[in-house]
C-alpha positions in Angstrom: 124.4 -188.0 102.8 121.8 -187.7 105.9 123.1 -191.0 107.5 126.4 -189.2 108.0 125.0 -186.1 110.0 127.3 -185.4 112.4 129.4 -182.3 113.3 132.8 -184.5 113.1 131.9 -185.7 109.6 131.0 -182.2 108.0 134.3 -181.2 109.4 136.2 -183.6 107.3 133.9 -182.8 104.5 134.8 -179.1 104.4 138.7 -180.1 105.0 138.2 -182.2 101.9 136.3 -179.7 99.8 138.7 -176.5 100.7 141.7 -179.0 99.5 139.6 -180.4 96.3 139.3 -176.4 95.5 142.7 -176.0 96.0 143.5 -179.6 93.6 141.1 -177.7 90.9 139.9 -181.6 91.3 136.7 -182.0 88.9 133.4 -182.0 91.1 131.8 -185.3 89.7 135.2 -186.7 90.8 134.2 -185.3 95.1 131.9 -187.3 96.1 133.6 -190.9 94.8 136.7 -189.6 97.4 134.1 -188.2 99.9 131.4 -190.7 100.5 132.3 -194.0 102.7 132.6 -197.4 99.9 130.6 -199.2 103.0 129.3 -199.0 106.3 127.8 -201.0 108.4 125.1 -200.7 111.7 124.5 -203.5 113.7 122.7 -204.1 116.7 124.8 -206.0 119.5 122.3 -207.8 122.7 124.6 -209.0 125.6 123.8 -210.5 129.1 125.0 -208.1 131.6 126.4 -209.5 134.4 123.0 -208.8 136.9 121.4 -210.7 134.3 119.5 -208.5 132.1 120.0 -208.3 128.2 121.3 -204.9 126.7 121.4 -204.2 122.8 124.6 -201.9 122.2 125.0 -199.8 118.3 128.3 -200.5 116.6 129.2 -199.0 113.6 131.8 -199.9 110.7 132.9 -197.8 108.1 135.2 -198.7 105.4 136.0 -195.7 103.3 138.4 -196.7 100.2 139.2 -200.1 99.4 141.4 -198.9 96.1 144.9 -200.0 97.2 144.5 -202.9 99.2 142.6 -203.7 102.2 141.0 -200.9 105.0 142.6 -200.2 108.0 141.5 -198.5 111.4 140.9 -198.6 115.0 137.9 -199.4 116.9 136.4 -197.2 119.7 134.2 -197.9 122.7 132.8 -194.9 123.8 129.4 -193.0 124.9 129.3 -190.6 121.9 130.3 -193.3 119.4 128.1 -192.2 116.3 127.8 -193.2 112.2 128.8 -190.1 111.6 131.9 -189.8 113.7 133.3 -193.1 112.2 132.8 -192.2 109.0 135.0 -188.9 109.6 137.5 -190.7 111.3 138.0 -193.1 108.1 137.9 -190.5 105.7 141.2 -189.2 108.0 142.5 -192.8 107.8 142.5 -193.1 104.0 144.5 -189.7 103.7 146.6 -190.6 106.4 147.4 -194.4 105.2 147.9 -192.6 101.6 150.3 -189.8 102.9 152.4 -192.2 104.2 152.6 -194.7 101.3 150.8 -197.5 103.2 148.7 -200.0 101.2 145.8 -199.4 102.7 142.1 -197.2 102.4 140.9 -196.1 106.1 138.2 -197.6 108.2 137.0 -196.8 111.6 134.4 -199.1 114.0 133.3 -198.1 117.1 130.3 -199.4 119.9 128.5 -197.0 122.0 129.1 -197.9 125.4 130.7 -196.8 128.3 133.5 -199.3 128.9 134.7 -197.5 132.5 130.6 -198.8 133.2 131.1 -202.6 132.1 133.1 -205.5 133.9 135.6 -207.1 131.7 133.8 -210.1 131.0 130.7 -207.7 130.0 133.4 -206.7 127.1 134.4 -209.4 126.3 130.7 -210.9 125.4 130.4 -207.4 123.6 133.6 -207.7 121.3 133.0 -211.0 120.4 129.8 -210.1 119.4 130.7 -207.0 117.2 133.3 -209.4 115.9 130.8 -212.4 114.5 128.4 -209.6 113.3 131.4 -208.0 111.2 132.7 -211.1 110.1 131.6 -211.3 107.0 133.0 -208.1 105.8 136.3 -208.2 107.2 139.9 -210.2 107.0 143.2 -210.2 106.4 143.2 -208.8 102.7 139.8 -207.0 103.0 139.4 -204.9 106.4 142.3 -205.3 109.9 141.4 -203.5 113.3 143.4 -201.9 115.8 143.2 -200.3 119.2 141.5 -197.1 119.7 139.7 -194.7 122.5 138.3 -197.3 125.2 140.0 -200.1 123.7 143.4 -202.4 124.1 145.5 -205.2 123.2 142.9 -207.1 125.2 140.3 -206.6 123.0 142.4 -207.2 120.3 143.0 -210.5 121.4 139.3 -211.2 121.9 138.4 -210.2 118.3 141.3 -212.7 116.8 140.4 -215.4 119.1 136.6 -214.9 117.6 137.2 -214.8 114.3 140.0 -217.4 114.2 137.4 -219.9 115.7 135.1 -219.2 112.7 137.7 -220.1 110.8 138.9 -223.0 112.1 142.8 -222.0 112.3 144.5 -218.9 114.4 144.4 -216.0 111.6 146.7 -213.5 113.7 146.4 -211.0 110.4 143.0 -210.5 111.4 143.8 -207.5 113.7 146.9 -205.3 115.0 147.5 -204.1 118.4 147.1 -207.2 119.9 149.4 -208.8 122.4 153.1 -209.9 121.5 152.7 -212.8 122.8 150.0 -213.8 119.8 151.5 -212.1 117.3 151.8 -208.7 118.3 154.3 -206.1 117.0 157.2 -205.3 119.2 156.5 -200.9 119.8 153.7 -201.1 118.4 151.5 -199.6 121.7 154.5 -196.8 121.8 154.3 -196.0 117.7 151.6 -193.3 117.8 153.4 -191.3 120.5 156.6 -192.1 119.7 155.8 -190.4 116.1 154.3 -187.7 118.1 157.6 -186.6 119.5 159.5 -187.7 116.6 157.9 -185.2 114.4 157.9 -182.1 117.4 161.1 -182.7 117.3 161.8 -181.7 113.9 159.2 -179.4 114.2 161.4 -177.8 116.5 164.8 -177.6 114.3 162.6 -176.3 111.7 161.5 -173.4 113.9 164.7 -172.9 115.7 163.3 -173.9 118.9 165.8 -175.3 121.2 163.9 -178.7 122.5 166.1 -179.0 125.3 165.0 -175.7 126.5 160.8 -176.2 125.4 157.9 -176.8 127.8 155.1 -179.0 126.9 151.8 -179.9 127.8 149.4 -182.8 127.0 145.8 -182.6 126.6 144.6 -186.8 127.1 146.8 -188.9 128.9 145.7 -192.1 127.6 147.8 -194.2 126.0 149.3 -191.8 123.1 149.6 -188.8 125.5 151.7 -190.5 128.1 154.2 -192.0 125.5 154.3 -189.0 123.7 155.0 -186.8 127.1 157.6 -189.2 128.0 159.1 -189.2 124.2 159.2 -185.8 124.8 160.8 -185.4 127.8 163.4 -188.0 126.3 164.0 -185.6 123.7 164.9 -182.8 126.6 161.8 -181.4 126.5 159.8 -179.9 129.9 156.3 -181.6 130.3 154.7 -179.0 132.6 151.1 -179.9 132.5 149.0 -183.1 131.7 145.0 -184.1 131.7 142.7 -187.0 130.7 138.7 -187.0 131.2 138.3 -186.2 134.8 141.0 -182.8 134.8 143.9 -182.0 134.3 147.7 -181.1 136.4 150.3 -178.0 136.0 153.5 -177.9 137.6 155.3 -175.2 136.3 158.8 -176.5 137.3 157.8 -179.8 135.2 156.5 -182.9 136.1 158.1 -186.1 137.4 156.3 -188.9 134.9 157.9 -191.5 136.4 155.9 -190.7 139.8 152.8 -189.6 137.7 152.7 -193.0 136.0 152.9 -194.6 139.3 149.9 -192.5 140.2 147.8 -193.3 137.2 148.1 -196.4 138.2 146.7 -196.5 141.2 144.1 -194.1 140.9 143.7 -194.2 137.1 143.6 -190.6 136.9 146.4 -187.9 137.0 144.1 -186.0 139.1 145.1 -185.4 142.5 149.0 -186.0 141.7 150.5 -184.3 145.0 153.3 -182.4 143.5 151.1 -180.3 141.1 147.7 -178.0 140.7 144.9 -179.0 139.4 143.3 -177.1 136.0 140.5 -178.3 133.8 141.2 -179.4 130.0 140.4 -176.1 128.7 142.7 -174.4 130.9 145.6 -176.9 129.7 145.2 -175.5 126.2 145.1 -171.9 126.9 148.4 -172.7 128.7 152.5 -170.5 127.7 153.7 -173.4 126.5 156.2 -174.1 123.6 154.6 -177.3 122.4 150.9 -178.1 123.0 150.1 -181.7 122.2 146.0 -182.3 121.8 146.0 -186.3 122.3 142.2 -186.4 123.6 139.0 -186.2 120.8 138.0 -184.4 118.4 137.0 -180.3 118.1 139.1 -179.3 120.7 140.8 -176.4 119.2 138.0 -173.5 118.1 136.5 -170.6 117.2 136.6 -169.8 120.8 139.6 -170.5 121.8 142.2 -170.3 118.8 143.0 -167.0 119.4 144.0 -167.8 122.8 146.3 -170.4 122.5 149.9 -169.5 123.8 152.7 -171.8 122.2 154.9 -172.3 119.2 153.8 -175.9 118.1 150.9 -178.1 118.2 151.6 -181.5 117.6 148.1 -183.2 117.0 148.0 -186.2 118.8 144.5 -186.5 118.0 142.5 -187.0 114.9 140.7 -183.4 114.2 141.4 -181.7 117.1 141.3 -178.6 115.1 138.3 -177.1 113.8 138.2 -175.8 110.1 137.2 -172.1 112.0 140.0 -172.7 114.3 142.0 -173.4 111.3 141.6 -169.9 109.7 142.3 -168.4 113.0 145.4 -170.0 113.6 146.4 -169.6 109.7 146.7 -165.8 110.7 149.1 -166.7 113.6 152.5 -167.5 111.8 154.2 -167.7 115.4 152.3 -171.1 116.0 153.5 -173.9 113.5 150.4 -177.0 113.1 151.5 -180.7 112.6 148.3 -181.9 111.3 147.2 -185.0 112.1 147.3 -187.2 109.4 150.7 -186.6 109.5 151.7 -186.2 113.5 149.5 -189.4 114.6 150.8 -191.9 111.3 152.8 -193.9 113.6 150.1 -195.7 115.0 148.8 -196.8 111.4 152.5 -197.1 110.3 153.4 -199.7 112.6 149.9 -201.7 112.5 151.4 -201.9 108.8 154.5 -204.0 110.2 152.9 -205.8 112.2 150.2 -207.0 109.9 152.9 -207.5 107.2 154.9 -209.5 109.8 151.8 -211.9 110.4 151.8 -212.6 106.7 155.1 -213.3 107.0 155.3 -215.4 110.3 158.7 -213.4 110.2 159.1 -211.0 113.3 161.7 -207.9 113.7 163.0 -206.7 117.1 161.7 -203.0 118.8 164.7 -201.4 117.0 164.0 -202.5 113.6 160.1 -201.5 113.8 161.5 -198.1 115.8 164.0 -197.4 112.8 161.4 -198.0 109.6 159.0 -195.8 111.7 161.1 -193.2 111.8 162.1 -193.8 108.2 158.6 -193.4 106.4 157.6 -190.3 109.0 160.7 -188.4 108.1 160.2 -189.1 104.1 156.5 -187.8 105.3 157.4 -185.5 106.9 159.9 -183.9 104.3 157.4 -184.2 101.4 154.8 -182.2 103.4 157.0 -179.4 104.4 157.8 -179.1 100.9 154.6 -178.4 99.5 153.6 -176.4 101.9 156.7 -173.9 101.2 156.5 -174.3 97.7 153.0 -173.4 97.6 152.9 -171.4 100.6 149.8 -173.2 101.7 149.8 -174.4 105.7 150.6 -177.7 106.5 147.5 -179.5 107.3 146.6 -178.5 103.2 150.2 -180.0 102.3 149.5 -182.9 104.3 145.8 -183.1 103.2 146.8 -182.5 99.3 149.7 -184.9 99.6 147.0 -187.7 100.5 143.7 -187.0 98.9 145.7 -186.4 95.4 147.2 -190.3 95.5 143.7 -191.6 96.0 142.0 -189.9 93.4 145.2 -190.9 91.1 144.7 -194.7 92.2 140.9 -194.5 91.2 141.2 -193.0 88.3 144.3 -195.8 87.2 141.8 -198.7 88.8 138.8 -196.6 86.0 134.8 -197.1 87.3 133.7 -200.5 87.0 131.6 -201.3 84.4 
């Protein structure tokens, strides 16, 4: 479909087709799997704060709405497209089925330039995108979350507007959103938490001694950071770090307790004193044993797959990893992948717990959510490395396989209506 051209989407589209080859699934079956259920483009005019009036794109997708209601984050960024979005759910809905979630994928997303707009500017704009995408979302038909350029903030902004529609606080509109209104305790930590959780075991299953590994952390945005300090937890080294503006090696390792303190003053690692500076493309060319991509998407190519120098890559990101990269590093058996619908679940997973414990009005401590996280990972985790021994196939088409094949079983049990 034209309306989806977009590099990021005909990457998930060949991911999809390679594993539908390899699932001998029948072709008038693709496209039903492929193709979004829905999306929406809506045009969103604001006052800026000088006074003028601005019309912002934002974008909705809602890819399969089989097992229950969509799920996925929504992003405020320059390079926001249709086509993007779409990819990004198509990710979710293997993702949410891989790890047994009730859910189909959805993404959203507004092309702006948040670090550009003054919080009440953003405020004006989510609300905004939230009445224009109130009729085709809820509790039981589409919940957002946090993504690039967004927060709990926001969160809070898009139940507040949609529970005044309504006329009664609906906290199971949304997930990410602040504890304090119904938030999930570890939720902001799950993505990176899962992150480590699964390097870890990536690392027994290697015979990598973790408390002897070095990392480094491409993006350190919210996943990045939790995920260097998970790993550090975990014994591991974190030697070098970046987000938009450049990146910081230290080949001794870096104090994140003093880096944190620096991001927040400067809201930027760069210029931390007590390391060099490198640029993002340095970072990933890096000897290193883990390497965690936690910035966008495409990072990992042609170019530079050949190059890369470590054991693991934990993808922090959704498709970091071109489908070119993909063959390059498929000839590299010394580097082992943790693709992403599998390393960056957590996020997803515990949205699930806290939109189940909205339902509920019944909330669980940090220690319960930590523990059933790690509980649904693990059992994803297992089932994945299974495949892919048993069918010698790499992990990202165990992962992949895993999750396309129980959506195209739960359509074909739902049958094609009329």
């Amino acid at each position: 479909m034209e309306i989806y051209d977009h590099p990021t989407f005909h990457m998930a589209c060949q991911q999809f087709d390679l594993v539908a080859d390899h699932l001998q699934i029948p072709h008038d079956e693709r496209d039903r799997l492929k193709y979004p259920k829905r999306s929406m483009t809506v045009a969103l005019p604001i006052h800026r704060d000088d006074g003028s009036t601005q019309v912002f794109p934002g974008y909705r997708v809602q890819h399969f709405l089989t097992l229950g209601p969509t799920k996925g984050g929504l992003r405020y960024h320059p390079d926001v497209r249709l086509g993007e979005v779409a990819a990004l759910a198509m990710w979710m809905s293997w993702k949410c089925a891989l790890t047994g979630l009730p859910y189909g994928g959805a993404k959203g997303g507004i092309t702006c330039d948040p670090s550009k707009m003054s919080l009440t500017e953003l405020e004006r704009l989510t609300r905004r995108y939230t009445q224009e995408m109130i009729p085709f979302i809820g509790p039981q038909i589409d919940v957002m979350a946090p993504d690039v350029g967004t927060n709990e903030q926001v969160m809070a902004w898009m139940m507040d507007t949609y529970s005044v529609h309504n006329g009664y606080t609906v906290p199971s509109i949304v997930t990410g959103k602040p504890v304090a209104l119904g938030g999930s305790q570890g939720r902001r930590e799950a993505t990176g938490r899962g992150v480590a959780y699964l390097a870890n075991r990536a690392t027994d299953t290697i015979g990598l001694d973790m408390s002897k590994a070095t990392a480094a952390v491409q993006g350190y945005g919210n996943v990045g950071s939790v995920a260097a300090l998970s790993l550090a937890r975990y014994g591991a080294k974190v030697i070098a770090v970046s987000d938009v503006r450049g990146g910081i090696y230290n080949r001794d390792g870096l104090d994140l307790w003093k880096l944190d303190e620096h991001v927040a003053r400067t809201k930027s690692v760069v210029g931390f004193p007590e390391a060099e500076a490198i640029s993002n493309d340095e970072l990933l060319l890096l000897p290193c044993d883990i390497l965690v991509p936690a910035a966008m998407e495409r990072q990992i190519t042609a170019a530079n797959a050949g190059k890369i120098q470590c054991r693991i890559i934990a993808e922090a990101a959704n498709g970091p990893t071109t489908p070119e990269a993909d063959v390059i590093l498929n000839q590299r058996p010394e580097i082992f992948i943790i693709p992403d619908v599998l390393c960056n679940a957590g996020g997803v997973v515990v949205s699930y717990f806290e939109w189940v414990q909205d339902l509920q009005s019944f909330f669980w401590g940090e220690t319960e959510v930590v523990d059933k996280l790690f509980r649904i990972l693990e059992t994803a985790w297992t089932q994945t490395l299974t495949v892919s021994r048993k069918q010698k196939i790499p992990m990202r088409f165990a992962a992949l396989s895993l999750g396309i094949k129980r959506v195209q079983e739960a359509k074909r049990l739902r049958g094609l209506f009329p």
